[in-house]
Backbone as ProteinMPNN parsed JSONL, in Angstrom:
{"seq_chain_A": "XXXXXXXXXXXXXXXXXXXXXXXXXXXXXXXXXXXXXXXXXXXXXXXXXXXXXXXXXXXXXXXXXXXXXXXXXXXXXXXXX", "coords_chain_A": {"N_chain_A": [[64.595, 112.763, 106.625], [66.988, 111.701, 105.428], [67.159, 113.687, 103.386], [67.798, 116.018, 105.231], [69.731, 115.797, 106.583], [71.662, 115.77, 104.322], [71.077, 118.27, 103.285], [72.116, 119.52, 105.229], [74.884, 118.945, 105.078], [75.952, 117.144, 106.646], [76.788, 113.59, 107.731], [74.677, 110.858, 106.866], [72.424, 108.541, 108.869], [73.66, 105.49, 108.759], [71.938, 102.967, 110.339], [68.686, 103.419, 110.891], [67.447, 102.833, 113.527], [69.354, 102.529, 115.613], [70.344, 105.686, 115.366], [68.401, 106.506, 116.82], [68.267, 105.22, 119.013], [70.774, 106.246, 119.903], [70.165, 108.831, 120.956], [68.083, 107.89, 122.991], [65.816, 106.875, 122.288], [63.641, 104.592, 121.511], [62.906, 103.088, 118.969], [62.386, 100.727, 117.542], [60.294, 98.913, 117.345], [58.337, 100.622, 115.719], [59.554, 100.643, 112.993], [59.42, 99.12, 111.6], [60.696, 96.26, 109.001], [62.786, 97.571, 107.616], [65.767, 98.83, 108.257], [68.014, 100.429, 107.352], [68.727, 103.456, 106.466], [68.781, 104.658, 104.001], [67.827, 102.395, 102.328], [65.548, 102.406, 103.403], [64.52, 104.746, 102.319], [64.797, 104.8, 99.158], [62.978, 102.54, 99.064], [60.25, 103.609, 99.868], [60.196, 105.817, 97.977], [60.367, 104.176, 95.549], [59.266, 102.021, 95.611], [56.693, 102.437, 96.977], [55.898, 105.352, 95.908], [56.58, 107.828, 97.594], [57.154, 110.532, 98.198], [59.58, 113.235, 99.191], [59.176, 115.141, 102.057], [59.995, 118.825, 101.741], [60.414, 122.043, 102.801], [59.722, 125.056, 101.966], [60.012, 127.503, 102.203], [59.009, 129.865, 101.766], [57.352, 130.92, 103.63], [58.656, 132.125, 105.18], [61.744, 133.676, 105.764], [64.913, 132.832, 104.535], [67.088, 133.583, 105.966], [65.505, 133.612, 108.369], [64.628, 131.494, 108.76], [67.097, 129.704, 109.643], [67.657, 131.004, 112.254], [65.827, 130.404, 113.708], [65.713, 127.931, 113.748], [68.167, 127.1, 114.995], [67.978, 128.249, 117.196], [65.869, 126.309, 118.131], [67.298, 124.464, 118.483], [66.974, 122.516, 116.559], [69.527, 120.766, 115.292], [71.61, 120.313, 116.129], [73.624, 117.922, 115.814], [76.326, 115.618, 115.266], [78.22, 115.035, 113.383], [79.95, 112.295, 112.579], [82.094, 111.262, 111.233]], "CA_chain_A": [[65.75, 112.726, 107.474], [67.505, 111.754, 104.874], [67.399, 115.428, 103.114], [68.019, 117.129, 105.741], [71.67, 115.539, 106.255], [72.77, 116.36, 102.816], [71.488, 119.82, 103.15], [72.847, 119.905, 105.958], [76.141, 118.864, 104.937], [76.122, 115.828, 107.345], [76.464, 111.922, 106.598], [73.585, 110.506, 107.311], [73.019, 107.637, 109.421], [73.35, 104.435, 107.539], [70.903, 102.413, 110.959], [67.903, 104.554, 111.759], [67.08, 102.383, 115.309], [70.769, 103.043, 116.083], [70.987, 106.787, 115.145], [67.597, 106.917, 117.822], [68.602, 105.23, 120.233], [71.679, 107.062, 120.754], [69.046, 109.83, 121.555], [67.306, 107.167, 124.391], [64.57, 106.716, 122.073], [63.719, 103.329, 121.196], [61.749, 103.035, 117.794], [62.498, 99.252, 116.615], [58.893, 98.236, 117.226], [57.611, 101.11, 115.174], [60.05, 101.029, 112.203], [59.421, 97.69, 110.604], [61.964, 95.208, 109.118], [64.305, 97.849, 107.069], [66.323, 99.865, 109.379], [68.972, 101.105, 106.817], [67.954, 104.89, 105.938], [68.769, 104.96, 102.336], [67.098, 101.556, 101.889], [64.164, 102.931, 103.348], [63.847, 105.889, 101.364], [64.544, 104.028, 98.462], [61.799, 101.881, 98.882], [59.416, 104.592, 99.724], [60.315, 106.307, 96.676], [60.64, 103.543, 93.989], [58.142, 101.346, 95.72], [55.327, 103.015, 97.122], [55.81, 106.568, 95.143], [56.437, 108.617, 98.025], [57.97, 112.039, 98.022], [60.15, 113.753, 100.847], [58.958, 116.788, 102.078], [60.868, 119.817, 101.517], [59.603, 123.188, 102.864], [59.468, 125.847, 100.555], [61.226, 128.764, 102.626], [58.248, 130.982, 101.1], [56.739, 131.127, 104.678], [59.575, 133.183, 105.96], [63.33, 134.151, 104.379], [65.58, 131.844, 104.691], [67.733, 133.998, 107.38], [65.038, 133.844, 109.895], [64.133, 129.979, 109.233], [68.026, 129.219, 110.375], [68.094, 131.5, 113.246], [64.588, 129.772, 114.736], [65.959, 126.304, 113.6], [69.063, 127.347, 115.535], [67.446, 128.591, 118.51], [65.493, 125.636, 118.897], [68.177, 123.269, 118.757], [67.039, 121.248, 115.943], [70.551, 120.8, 114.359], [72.447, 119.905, 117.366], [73.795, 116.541, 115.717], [77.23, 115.484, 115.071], [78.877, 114.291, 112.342], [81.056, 111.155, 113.236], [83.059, 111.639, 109.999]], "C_chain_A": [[67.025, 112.692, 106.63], [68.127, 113.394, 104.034], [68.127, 116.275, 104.008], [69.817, 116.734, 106.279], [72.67, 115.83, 105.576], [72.363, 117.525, 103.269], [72.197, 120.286, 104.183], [74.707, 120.086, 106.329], [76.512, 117.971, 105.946], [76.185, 114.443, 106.984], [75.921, 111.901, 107.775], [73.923, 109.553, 108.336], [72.76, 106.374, 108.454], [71.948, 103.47, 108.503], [69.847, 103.383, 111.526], [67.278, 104.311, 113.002], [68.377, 102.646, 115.902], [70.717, 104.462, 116.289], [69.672, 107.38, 116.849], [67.818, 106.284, 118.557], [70.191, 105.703, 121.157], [70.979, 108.505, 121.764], [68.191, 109.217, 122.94], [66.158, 107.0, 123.828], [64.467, 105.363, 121.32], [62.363, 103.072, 120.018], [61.633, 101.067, 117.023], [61.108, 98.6, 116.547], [58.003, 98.914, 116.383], [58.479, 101.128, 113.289], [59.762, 100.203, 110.862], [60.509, 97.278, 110.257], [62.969, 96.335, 108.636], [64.616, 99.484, 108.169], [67.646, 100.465, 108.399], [67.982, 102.492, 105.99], [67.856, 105.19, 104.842], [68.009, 103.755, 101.603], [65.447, 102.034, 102.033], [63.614, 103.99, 102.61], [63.729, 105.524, 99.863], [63.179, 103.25, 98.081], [60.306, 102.526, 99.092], [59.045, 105.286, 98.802], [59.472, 105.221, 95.834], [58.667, 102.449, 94.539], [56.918, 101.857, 96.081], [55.32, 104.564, 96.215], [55.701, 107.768, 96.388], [57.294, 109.576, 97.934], [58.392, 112.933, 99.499], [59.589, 115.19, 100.875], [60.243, 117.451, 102.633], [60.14, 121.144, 102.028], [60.468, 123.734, 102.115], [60.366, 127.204, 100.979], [60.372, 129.878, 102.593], [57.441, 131.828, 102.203], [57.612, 132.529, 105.211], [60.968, 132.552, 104.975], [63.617, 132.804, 105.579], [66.623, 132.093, 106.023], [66.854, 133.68, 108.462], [64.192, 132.159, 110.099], [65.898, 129.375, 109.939], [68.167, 129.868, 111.86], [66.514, 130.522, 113.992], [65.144, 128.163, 114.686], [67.011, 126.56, 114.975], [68.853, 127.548, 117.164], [66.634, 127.013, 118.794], [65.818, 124.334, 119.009], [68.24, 121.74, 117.585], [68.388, 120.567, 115.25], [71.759, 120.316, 114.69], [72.919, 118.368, 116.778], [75.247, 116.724, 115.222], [77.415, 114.855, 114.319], [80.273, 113.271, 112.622], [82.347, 110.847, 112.475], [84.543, 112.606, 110.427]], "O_chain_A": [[67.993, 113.404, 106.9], [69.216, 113.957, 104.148], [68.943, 117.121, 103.641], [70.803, 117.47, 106.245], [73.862, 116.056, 105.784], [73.294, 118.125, 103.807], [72.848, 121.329, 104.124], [75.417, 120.725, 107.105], [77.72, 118.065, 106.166], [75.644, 114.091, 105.936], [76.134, 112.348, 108.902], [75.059, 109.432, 108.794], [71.877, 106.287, 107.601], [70.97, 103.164, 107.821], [70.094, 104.075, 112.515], [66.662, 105.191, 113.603], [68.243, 103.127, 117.027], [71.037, 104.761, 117.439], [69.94, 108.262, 117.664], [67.422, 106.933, 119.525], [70.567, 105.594, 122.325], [71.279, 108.94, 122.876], [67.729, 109.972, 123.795], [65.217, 106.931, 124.618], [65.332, 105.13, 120.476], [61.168, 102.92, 120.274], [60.871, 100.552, 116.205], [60.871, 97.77, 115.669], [56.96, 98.333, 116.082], [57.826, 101.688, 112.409], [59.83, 100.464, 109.661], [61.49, 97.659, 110.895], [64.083, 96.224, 109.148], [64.047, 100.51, 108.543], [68.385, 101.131, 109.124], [66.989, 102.471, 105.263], [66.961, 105.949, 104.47], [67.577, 103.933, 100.464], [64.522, 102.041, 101.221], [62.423, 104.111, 102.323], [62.705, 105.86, 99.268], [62.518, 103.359, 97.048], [59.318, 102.025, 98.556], [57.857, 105.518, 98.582], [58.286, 105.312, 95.516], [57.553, 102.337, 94.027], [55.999, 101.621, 95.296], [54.162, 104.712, 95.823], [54.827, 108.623, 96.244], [58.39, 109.257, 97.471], [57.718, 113.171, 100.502], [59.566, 116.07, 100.014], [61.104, 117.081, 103.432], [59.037, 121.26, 101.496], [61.539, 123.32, 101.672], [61.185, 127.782, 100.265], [60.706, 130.878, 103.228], [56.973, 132.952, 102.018], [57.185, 133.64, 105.527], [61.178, 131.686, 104.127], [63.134, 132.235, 106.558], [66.935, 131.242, 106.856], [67.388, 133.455, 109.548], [63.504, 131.735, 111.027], [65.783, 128.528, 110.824], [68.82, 129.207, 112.668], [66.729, 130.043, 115.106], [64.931, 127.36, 115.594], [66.555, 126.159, 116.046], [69.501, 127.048, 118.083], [66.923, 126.557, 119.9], [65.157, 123.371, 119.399], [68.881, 120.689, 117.564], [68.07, 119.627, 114.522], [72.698, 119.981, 113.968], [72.44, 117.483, 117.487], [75.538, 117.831, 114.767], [76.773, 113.805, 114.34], [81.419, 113.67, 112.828], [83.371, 110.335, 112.927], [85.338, 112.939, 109.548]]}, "name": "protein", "num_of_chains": 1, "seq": "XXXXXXXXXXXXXXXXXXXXXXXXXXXXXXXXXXXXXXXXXXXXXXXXXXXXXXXXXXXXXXXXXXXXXXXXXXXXXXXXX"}
């Protein structure tokens, strides 16, 4: 989630039960205690060794992964900045 903000050229959100329930979706029971997004990735990283996925683009060009992203609305988010 994080990734896709920067590439997107968005600031992130700093609460990730906040940024979903502006959406009406209520995650606080599934998130566990750290709700700051850069803490959590942080600690995913450094502490457990996990790695963000990135697709590769290799599937299809890069023009026709924005026009399907585009079409299906994933991107629709505002920057409060």
């Amino acid at each position: 989630m994080l990734t896709l903000f920067t590439l997107r050229g968005k600031t992130a959100p700093d609460k990730v039960v906040s940024f979903f329930a502006e959406a009406g979706v209520n995650i606080r029971h599934q998130i566990g205690d750290i709700v700051d997004l850069r803490e959590r990735v942080r600690v995913a990283q450094q502490g457990l060794g996990a790695v963000a996925y990135q697709p590769s683009g290799h599937e299809r060009g890069e023009d026709e992964m924005d026009i399907v992203s585009e079409e299906q609305g994933e991107f629709d988010f505002e920057d409060e900045e």
